[in-house]
NUFIMAR-795479 format. One record per residue: x, y, z of N, C-alpha, C, O in turn; residue number from 1; residue in three letters. Coordinates in Angstrom, 1 decimal, m for minus. Example, Ala and Ser with C-alpha at 12.3 -4.5 7.8 and 13.67 -1.06 7.14 Angstrom:
REM NUFIMAR-795479
n.x n.y n.z ca.x ca.y ca.z c.x c.y c.z o.x o.y o.z resi resn
13.2 m5.7 7.8 12.3 m4.5 7.8 13.2 m3.3 7.8 14.2 m3.3 8.5 1 ALA
12.8 m2.2 7.1 13.7 m1.1 7.1 12.9 0.0 7.9 13.4 1.1 8.0 2 SER
This chain:
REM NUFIMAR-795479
n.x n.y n.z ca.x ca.y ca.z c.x c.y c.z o.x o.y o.z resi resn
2.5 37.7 7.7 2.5 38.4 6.4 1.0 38.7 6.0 0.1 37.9 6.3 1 UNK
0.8 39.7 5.4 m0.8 40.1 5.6 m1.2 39.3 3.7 m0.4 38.9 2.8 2 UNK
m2.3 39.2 3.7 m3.1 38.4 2.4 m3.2 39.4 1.7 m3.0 40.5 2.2 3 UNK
m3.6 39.2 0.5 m3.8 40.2 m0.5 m5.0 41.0 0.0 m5.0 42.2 m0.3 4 UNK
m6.3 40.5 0.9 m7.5 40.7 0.9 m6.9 41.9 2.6 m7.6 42.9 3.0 5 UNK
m6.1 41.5 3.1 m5.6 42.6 4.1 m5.2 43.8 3.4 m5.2 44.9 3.9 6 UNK
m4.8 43.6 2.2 m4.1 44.9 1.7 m5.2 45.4 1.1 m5.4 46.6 1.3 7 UNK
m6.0 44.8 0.5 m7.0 45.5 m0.3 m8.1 46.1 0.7 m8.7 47.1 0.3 8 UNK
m8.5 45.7 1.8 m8.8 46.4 2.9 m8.6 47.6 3.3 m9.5 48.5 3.4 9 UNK
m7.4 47.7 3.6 m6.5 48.8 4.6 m6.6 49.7 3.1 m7.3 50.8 3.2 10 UNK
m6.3 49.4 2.3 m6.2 50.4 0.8 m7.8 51.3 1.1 m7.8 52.5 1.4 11 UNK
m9.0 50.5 1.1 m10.1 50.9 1.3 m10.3 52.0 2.2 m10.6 53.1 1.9 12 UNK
m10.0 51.4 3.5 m9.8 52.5 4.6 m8.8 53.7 4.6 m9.0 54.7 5.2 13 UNK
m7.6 53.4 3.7 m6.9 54.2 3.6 m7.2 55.5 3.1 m6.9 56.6 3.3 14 UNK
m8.2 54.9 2.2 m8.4 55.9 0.9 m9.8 56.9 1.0 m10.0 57.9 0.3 15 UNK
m10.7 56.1 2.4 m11.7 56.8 2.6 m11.1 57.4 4.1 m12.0 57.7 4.9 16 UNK
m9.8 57.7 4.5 m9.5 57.9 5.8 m9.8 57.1 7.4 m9.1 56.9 8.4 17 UNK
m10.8 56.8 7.0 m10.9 55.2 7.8 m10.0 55.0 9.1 m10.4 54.8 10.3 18 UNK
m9.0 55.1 8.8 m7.6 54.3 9.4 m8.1 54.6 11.1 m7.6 55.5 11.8 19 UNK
m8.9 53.7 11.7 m8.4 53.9 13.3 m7.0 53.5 14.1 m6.5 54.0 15.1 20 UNK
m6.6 52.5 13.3 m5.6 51.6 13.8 m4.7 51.0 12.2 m5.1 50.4 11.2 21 UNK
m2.9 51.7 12.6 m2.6 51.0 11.2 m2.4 49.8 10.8 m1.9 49.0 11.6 22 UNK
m2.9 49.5 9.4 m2.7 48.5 8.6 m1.5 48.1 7.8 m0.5 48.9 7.9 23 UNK
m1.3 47.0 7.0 m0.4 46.9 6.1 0.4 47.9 5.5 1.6 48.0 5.6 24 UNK
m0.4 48.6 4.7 m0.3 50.0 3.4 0.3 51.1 4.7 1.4 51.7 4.5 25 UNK
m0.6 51.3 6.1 m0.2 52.6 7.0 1.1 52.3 7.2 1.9 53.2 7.2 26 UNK
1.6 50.8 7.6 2.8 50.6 8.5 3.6 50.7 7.3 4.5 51.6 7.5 27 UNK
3.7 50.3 6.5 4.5 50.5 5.2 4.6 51.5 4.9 5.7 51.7 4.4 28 UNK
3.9 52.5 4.9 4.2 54.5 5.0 5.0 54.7 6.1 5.8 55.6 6.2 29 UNK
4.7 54.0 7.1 5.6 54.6 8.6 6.8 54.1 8.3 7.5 55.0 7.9 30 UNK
7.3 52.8 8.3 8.6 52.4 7.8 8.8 53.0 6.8 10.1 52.8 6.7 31 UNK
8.6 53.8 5.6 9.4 54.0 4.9 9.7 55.4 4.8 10.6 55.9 4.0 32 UNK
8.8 55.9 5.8 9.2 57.8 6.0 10.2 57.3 7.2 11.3 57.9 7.3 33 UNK
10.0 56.0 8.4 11.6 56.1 9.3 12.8 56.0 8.4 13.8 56.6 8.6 34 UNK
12.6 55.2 7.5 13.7 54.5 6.6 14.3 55.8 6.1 15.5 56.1 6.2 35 UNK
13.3 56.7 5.6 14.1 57.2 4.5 14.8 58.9 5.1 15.3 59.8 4.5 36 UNK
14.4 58.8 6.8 14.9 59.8 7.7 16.8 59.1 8.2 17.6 59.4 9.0 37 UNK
16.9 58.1 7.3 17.8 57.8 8.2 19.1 57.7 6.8 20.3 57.5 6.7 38 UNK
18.0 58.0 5.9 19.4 58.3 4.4 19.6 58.8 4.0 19.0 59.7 3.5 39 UNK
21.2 58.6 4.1 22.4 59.5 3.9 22.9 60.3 2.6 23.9 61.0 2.5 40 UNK
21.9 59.8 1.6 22.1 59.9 m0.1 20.9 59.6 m1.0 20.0 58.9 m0.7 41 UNK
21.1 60.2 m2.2 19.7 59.9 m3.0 20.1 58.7 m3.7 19.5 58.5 m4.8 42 UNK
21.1 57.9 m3.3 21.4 56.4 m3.6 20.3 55.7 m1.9 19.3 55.0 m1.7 43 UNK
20.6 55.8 m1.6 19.9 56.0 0.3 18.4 55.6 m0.2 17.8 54.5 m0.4 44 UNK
18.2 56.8 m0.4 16.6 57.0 m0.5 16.0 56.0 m1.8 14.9 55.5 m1.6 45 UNK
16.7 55.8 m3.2 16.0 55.6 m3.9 16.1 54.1 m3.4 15.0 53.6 m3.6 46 UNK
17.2 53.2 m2.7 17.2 52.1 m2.1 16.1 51.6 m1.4 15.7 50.4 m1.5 47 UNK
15.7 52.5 m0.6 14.3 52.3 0.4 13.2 52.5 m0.1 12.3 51.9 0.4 48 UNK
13.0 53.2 m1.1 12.1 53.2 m2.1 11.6 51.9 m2.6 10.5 51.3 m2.5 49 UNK
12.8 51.4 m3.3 12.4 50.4 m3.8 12.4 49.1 m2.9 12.2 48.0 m3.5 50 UNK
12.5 49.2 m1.5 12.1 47.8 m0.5 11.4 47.7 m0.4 10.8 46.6 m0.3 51 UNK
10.7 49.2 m0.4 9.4 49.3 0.3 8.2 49.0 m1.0 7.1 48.5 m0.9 52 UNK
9.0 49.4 m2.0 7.6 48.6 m3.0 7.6 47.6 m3.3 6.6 47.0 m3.9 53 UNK
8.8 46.9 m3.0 8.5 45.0 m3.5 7.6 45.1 m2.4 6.4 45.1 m2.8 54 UNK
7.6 45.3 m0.8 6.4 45.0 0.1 5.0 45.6 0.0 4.1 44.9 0.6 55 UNK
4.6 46.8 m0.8 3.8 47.7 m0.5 3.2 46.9 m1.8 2.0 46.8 m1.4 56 UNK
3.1 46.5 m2.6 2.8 46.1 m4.3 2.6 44.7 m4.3 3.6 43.9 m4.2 57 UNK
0.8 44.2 m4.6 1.2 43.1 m3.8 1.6 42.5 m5.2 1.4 43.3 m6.2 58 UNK
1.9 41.3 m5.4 2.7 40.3 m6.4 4.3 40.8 m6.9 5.1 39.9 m7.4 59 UNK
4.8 42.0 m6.8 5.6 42.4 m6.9 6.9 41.6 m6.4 7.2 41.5 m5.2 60 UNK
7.8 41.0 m7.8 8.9 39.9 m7.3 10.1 40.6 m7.2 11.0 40.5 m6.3 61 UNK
10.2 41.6 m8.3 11.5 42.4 m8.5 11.0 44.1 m8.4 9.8 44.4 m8.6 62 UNK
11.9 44.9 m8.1 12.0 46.4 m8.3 12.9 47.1 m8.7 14.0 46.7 m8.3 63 UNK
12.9 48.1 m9.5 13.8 48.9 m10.3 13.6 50.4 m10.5 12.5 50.9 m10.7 64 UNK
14.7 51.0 m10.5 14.5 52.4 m10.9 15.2 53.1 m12.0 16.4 53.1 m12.0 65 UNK
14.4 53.6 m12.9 15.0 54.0 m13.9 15.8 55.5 m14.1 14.9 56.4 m14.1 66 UNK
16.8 55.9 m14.2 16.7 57.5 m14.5 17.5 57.8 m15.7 18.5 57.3 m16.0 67 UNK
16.6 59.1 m16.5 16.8 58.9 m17.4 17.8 60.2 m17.4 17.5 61.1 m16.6 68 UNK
19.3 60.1 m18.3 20.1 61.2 m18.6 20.2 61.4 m20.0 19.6 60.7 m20.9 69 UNK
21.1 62.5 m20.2 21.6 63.1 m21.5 21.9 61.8 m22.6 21.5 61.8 m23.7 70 UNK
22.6 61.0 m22.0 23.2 59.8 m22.6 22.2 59.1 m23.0 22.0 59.0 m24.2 71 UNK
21.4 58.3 m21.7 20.2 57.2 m22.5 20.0 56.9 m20.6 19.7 57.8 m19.9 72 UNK
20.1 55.8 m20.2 19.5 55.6 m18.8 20.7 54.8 m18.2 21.8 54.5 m18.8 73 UNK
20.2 54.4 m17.0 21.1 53.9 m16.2 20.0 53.7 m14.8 19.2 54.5 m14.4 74 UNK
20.3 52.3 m14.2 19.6 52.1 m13.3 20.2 52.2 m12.0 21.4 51.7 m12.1 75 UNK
20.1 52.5 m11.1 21.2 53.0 m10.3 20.4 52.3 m9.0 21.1 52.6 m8.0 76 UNK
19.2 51.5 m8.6 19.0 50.8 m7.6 18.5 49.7 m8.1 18.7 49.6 m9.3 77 UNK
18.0 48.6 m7.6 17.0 47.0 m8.2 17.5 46.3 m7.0 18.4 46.4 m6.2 78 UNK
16.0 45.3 m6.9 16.0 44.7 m5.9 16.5 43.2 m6.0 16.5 42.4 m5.0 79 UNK
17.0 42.6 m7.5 17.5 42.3 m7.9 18.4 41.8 m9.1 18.3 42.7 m9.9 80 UNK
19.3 40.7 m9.5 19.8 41.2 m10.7 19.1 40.6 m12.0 19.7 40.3 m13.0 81 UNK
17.8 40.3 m11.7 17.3 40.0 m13.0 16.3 41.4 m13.2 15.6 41.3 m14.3 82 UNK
15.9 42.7 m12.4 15.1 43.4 m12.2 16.7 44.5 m13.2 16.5 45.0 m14.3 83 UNK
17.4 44.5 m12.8 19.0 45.1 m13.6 18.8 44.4 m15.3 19.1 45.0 m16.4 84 UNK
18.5 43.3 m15.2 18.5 43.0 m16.7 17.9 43.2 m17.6 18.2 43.6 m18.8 85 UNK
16.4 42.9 m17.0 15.3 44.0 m17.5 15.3 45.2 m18.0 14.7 45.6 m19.0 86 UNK
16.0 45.7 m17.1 16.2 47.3 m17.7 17.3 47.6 m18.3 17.3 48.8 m18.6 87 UNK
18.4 46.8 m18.7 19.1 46.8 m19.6 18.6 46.3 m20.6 19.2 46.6 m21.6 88 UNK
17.4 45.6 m20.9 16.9 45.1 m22.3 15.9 46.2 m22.6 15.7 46.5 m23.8 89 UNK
15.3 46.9 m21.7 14.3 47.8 m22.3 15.3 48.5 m22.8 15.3 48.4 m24.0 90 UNK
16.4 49.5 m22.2 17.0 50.5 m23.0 17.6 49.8 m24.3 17.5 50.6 m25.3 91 UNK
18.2 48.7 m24.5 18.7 48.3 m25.9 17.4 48.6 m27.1 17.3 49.2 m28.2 92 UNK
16.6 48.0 m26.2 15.1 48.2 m27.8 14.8 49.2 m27.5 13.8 49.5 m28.2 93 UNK
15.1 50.1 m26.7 14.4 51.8 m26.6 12.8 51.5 m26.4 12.1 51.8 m27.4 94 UNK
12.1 51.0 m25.6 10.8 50.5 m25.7 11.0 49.3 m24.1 11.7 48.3 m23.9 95 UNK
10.0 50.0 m23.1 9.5 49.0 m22.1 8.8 50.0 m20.9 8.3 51.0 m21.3 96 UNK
8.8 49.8 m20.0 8.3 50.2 m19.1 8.7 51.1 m18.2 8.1 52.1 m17.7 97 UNK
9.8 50.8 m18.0 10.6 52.4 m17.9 10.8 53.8 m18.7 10.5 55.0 m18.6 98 UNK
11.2 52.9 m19.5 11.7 54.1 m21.0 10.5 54.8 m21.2 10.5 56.0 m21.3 99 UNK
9.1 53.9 m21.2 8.2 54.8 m21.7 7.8 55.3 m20.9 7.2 56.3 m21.4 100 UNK
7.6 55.3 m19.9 7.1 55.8 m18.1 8.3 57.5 m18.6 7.9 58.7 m18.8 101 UNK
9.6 57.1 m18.6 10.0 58.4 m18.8 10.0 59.4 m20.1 10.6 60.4 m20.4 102 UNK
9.5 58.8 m20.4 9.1 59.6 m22.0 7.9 60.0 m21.9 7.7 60.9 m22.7 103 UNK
6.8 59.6 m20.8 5.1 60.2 m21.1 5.3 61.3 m20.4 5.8 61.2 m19.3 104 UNK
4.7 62.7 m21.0 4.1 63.8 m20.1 3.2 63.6 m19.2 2.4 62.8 m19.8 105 UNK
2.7 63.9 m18.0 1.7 63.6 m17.3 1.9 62.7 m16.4 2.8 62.5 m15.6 106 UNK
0.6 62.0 m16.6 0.5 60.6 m15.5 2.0 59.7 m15.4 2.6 59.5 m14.4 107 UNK
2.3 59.3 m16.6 3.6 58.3 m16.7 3.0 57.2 m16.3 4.1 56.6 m16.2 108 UNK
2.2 56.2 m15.9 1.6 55.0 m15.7 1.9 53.4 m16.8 0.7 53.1 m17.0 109 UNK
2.3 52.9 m17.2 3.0 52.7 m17.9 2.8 50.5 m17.0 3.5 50.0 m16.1 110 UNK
1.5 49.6 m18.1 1.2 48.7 m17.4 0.9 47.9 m18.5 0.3 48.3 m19.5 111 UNK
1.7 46.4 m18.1 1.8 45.1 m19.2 1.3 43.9 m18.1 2.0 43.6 m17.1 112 UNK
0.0 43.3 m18.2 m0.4 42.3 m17.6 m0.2 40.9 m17.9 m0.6 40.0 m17.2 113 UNK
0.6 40.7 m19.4 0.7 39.8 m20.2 2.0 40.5 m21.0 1.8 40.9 m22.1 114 UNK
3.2 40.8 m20.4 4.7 40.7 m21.4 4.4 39.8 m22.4 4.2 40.4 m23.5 115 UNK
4.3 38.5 m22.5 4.8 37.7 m23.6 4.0 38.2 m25.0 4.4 38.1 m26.1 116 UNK
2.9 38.7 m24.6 1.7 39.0 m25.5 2.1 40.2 m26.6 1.6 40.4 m27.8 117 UNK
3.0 40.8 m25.9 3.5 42.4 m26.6 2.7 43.5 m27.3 2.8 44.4 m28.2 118 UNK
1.7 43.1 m26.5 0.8 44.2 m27.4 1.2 45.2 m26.8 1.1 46.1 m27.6 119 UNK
1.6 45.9 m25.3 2.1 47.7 m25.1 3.7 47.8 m25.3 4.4 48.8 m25.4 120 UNK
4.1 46.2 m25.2 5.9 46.4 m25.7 6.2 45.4 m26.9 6.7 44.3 m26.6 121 UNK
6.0 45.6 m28.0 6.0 44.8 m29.0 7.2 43.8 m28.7 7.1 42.6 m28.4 122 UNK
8.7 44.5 m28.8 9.6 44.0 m28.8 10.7 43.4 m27.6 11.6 42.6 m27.6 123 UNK
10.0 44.5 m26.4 10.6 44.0 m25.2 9.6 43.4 m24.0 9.9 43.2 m22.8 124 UNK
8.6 43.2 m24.6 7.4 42.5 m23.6 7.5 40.1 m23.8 7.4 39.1 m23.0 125 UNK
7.7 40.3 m25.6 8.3 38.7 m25.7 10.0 39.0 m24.6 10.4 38.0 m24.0 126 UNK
10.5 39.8 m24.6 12.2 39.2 m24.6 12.2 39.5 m23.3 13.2 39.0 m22.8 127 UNK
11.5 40.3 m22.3 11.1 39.9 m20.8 10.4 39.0 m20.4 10.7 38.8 m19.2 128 UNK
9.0 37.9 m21.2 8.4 37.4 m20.9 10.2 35.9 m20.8 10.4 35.1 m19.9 129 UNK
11.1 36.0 m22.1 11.8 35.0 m22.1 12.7 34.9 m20.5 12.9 33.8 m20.0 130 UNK
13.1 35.7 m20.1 14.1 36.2 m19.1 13.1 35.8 m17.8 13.6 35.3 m16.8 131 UNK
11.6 35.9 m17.8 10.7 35.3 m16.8 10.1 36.1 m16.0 9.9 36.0 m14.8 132 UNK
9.8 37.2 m16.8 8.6 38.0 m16.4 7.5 38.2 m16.5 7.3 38.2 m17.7 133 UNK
6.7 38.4 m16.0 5.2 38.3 m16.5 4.5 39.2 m16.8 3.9 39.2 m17.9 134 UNK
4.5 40.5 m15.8 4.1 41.5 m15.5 4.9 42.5 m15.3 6.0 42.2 m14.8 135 UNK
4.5 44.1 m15.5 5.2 45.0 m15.5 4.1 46.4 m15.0 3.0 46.6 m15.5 136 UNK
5.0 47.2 m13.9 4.2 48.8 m14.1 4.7 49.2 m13.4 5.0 48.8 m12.3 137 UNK
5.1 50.7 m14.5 5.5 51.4 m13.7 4.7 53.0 m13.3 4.0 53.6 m14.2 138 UNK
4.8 53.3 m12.3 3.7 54.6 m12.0 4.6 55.5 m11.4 5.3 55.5 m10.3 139 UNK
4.4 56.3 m12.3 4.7 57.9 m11.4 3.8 59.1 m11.7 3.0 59.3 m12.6 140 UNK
4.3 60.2 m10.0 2.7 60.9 m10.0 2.9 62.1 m10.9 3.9 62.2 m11.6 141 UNK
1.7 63.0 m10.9 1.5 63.3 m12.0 2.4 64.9 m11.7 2.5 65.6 m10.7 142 UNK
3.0 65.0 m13.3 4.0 65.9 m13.2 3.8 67.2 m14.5 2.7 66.8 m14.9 143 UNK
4.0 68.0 m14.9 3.6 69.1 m15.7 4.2 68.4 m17.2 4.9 67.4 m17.2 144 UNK
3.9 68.9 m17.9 3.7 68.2 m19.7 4.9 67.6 m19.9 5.0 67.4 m21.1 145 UNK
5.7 67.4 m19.5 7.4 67.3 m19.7 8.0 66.0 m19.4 8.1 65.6 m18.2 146 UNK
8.5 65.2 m20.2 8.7 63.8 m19.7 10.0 63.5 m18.0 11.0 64.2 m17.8 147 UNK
9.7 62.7 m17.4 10.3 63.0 m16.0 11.6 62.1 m15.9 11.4 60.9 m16.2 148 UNK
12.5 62.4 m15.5 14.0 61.7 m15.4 14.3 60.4 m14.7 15.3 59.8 m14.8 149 UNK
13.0 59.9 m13.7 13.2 59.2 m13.3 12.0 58.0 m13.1 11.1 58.8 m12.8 150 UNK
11.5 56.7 m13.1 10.5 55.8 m12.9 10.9 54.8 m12.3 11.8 54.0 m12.8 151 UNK
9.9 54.3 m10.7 10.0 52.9 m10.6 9.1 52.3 m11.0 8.0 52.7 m11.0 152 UNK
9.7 51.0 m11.2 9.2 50.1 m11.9 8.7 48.4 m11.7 9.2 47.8 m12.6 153 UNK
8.0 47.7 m10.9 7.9 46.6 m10.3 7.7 46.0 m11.3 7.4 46.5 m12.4 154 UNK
7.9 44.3 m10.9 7.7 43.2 m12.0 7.7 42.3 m11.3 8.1 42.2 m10.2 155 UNK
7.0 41.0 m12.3 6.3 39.5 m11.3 7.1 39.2 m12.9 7.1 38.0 m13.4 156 UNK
């Protein structure tokens, strides 16, 4: 299993092209473009999505994807069911890391280093810290002024 200081590595080389030989971050792009040649549905795809970032993200315990409809949201993948409950409590208080990931124009980046603290989720950063989360972010890439239908979302 590679150390945090392997990933932060390979990230370095990754990012200046570097790469002679793949690393953690490369093989983790290779598995997840084989993975995601091999799915049958955008239940498929968003599944392998989210395997691949509990591994690709390092401290990342749980994973989730949010998408947002007409109605309000619905999580339609998680890598587990406390990553499912999470995002049933953000949508109840309309406020978390999802909800607002899909509500920002733009970047959508959307990061709580301290839940219990609630200073970026007043109300659902204490009532995830209770459920036993610590940490939250979600990132999606950058999209034209218009809030985007869908965010994942990792959590420690």
């Amino acid at each position: 299993m590679p150390t945090e200081q392997d990933w932060s590595e390979d990230r370095a080389l990754f990012a200046d092209g570097r790469v002679a030989e793949p690393g953690p971050l490369s093989n983790e792009f290779i598995r997840l473009a084989e993975n995601l040649l091999t799915a049958t549905s955008v239940h498929g795809v968003l599944d392998r999505v989210t395997q691949a970032a509990r591994v690709a993200v390092p401290g990342a315990d749980l994973v989730s994807v949010t998408l947002a409809t007409e109605t309000g949201y619905t999580t339609p993948v998680y890598t587990d069911d406390l990553a499912l409950k999470l995002d049933e409590v953000q949508y109840r208080l309309g406020e978390g890391p999802c909800v607002d990931a899909t509500r920002t124009p733009g970047l959508g980046l959307t990061f709580s280093g301290d839940l219990a603290q609630g200073v970026q989720f007043p109300n659902f950063g204490p009532a995830a810290a209770e459920l036993g989360a610590t940490w939250s972010a979600s990132p999606w890439p950058r999209r034209p002024a218009t809030p985007r239908p869908s965010t994942p979302t990792t959590w420690r």
